[in-house]
C-alpha positions as a Markdown table, in Angstrom:
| # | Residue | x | y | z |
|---|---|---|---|---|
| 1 | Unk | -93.7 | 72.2 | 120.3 |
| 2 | Unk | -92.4 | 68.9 | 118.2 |
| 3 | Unk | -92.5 | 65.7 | 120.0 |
| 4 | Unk | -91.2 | 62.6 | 118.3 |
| 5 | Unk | -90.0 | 59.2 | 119.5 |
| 6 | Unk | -86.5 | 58.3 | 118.1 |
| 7 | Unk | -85.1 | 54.4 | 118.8 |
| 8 | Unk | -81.1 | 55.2 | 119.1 |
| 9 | Unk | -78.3 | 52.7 | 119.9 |
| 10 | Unk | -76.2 | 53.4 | 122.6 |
| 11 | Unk | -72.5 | 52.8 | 122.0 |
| 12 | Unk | -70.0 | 50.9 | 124.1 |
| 13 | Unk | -68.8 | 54.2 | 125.7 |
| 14 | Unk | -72.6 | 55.5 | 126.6 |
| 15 | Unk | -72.4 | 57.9 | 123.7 |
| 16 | Unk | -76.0 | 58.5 | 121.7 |
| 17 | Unk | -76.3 | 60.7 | 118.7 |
| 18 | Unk | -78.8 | 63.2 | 118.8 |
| 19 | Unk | -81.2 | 64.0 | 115.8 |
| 20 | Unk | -80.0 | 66.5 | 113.4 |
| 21 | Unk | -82.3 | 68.7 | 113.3 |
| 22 | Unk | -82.4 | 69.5 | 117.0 |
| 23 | Unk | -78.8 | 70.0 | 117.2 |
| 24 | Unk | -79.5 | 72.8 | 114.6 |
| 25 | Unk | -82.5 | 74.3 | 116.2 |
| 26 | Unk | -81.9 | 74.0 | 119.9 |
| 27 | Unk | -78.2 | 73.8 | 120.0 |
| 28 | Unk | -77.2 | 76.7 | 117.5 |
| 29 | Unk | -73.3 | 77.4 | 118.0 |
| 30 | Unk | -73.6 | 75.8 | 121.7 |
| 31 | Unk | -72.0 | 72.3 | 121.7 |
| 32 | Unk | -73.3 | 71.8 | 125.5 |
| 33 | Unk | -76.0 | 70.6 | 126.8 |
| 34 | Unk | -77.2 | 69.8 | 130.7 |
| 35 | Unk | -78.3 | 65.8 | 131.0 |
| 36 | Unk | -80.9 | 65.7 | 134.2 |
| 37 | Unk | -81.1 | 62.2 | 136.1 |
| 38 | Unk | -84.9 | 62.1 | 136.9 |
| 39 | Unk | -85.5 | 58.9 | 138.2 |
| 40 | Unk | -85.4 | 56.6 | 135.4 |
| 41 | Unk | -85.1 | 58.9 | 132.8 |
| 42 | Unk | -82.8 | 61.6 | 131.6 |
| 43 | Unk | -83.0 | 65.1 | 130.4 |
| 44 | Unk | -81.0 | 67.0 | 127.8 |
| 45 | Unk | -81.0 | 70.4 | 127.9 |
| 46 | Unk | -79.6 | 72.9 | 125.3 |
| 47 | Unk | -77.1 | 75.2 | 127.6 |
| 48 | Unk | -77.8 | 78.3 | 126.1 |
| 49 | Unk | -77.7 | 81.9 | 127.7 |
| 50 | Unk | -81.4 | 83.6 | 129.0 |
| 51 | Unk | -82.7 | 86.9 | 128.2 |
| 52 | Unk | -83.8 | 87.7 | 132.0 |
| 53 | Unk | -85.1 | 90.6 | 131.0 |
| 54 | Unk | -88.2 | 89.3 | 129.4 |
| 55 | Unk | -89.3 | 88.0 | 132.4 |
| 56 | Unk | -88.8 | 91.8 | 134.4 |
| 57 | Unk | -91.8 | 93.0 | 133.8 |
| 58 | Unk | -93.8 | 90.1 | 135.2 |
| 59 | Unk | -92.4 | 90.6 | 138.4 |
| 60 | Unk | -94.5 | 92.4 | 141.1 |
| 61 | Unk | -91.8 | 93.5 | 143.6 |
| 62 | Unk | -93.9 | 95.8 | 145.8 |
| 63 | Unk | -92.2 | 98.7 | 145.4 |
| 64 | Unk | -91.5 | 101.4 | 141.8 |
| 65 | Unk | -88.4 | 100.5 | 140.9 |
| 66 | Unk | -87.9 | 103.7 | 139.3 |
| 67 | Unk | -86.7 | 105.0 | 142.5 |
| 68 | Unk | -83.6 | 102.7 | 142.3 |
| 69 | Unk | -82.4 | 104.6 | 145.7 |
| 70 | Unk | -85.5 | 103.9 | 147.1 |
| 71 | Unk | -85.8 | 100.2 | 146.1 |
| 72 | Unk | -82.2 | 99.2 | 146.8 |
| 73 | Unk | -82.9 | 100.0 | 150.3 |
| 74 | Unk | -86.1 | 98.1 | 150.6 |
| 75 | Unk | -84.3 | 95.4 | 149.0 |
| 76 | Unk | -81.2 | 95.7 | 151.2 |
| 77 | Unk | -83.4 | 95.2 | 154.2 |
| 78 | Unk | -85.4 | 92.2 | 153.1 |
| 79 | Unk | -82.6 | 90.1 | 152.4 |
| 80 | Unk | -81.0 | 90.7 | 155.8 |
| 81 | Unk | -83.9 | 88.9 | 157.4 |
């Protein structure tokens, strides 16, 4: 991970530029980004789609999933509590 402290101006409109080379590495062909109010402070994120399924895997549901019939019961059921 690169951290780096920048001093930007901020124009009359509230508009900052944003260094170069983490519009091309974060921002790709995305010209979005999500700015967080947190507290003081703000927070740009790069909008960007997520691969969930990286994260499938990790996941202990309780019950094989290969059974799809199976689980979407289970599942079914849970969520209607």
């Amino acid at each position: 991970m690169i951290y780096g402290v920048d001093k930007r101006k901020v124009d009359e409109q509230g508009r900052i530029i944003l260094p170069s080379d983490w519009r091309e590495r974060e921002l790709k062909d995305c010209r979005e980004v999500f700015v967080i109010r947190y507290g003081k402070f703000l927070k740009i994120i790069p909008k960007r789609k997520i691969d969930l399924t990286e994260f499938f895997d990790g996941v202990d549901l309780g019950v094989n999933v290969e059974d799809w019939r199976k689980f979407e019961r289970e599942f079914y059921e849970v969520s209607r509590c």
